[in-house]
C-alpha positions, 0 to 999 in steps of 0.5 A: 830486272831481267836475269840475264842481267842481274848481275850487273844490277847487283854490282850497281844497286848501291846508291840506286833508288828504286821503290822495289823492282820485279825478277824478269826470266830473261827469256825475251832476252834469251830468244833474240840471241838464240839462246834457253834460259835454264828452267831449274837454274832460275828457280833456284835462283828465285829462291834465293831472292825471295828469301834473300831480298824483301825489295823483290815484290815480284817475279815472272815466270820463264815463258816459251816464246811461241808455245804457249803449253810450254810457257803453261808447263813452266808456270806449273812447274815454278809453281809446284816448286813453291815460286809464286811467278807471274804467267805469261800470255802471249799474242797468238796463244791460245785462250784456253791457256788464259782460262788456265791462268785465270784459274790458277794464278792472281795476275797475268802477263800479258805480251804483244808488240812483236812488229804486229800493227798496233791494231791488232795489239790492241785487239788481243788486249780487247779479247783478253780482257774481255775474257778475264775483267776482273783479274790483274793484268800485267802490260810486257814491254808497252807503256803507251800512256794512250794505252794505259789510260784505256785498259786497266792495268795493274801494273807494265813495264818498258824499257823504252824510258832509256832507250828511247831518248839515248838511241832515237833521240825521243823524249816524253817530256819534251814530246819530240825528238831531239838530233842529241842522243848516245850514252852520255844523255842524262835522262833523269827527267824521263824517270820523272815523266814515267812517275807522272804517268804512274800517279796519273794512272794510279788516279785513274784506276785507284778507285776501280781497283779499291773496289777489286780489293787490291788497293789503289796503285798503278806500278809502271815500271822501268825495265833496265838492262843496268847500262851505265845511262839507266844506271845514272839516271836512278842513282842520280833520283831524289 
C-alpha cells in the first residue's frame, strides 16, 4: 500500500481480506505528478504503524527517483530513526550503492521497468544478483510469472492485477484480452491467479530459501491504490 494512499485503505480496510500488506513511500506516486513526499513526515508516520498495526510486516523506504546517494541518504536516515525500511536499487545506479545495501540492510528493493527494453530489465536484474546472491531481493512493480520463475525473489509487487484486466481488457486467468473493461469488471479471479502463482513460486523457490534460513514462502503482493475495483475484488475474497 502506497502512503499516498493510505488514507482511502484505512477508510476501506474493513471487511477486506489481506494475509498483511507492506507501507510503500509513495515516491513513485509522487515523481509522476511532480510532487516530494516529505521525508520526516513518513517517518513519522511509520512510526505509528508499526507500533500501531501488527499486520504491517514491512515497510519501504522513501527513495529518490534518479539519485541514488539520495535514495542512500534517505535509507540511513529511516534507519537511524529506528524504521527497519526496505532500500530501494534502481536501474541506472550505481552498484557501489548495492554494496551499501548489502552491507547494511537484510533485503533489497530492486526497481526497473521505466519504458526501458525488457532486455536491458533483465540484464540489471542479471548484474544484481550476480553481485548480492544470497540476499533477499524484492521485485518493484514486475511480476512477470516468466521472471519470477527465473530469478529467486523473495518477495514483488504490481499493480498490474487490477489494472490490467479494467483498463486493457488482459486477463491472466484467461491468457487473453477481453473487448470488456472499466470500473465495473469483477476481477476477483485475477486475486486467485496471483495466489496461484504465489504457491507456484513458494514451490519453487521454498527449498532454496529453507536453506538460506528464511523459510519457504514467496510473497507476491497486489499493490492497490484502494480504487473501488481493487476494493471489491478483496472484500469479496474467501
Amino acid at each position: 500500500m502506497s502512503y499516498a494512499y493510505y488514507k482511502p485503505f484505512a477508510h476501506n480496510r474493513q471487511g477486506m481480506r489481506f494475509r498483511n500488506w507492506s507501507l510503500d513511500s509513495g515516491a513513485y506516486t509522487a515523481w509522476n505528478i511532480g510532487k516530494e513526499v516529505d521525508l520526516d513526515e513518513y517517518i513519522s508516520f511509520c512510526k505509528r504503524m508499526a507500533k500501531s498495526d501488527p499486520s504491517l510486516v514491512e515497510i519501504i523506504a522513501l527513495d529518490v527517483i534518479g539519485c541514488a546517494k539520495g535514495s542512500l541518504k534517505n535509507s540511513l536516515k529511516m534507519k537511524s530513526e529506528g524504521v527497519d525500511a526496505m532500500p530501494v536499487f534502481h536501474i541506472g545506479d550505481d552498484f557501489g550503492i548495492l554494496k551499501e545495501y548489502m552491507a547494511g540492510w537484510d533485503k533489497v528493493g530492486l526497481s526497473c521497468r521505466f519504458g526501458e527494453p525488457v532486455r536491458e530489465s533483465l540484464h540489471f536484474y542479471d548484474k544484481c544478483f550476480a553481485a548480492g546472491w544470497p540476499k533477499k531481493f524484492h521485485s518493484f512493480g514486475w511480476v512477470s510469472d516468466k521472471m519470477l520463475f527465473d530469478y529467486p525473489f523473495h518477495s514483488s509487487d504490481a499493480s498490474s492485477w487490477s489494472l490490467q484486466p479494467t483498463a486493457y481488457g488482459a486477463w491472466k486467468e484467461f491468457g487473453t484480452r477481453f473487448p470488456l473493461r472499466g470500473s465495473n469488471m469483477n476481477i476477483l479471479s485475477n486475486v486467485h491467479w496471483f495466489l496461484d502463482l504465489e504457491e507456484r513460486l513458494t514451490e519453487k523457490w521454498g527449498p532454496l530459501f529453507e536453506k538460506q534460513g528464511w523459510g519457504r514462502q514467496v510473497d507476491v503482493r497486489l499493490a492497490s491504490n484502494s480504487n473501488p475495483v481493487a476494493v471489491k475484488a478483496l472484500k469479496g475474497f474467501r
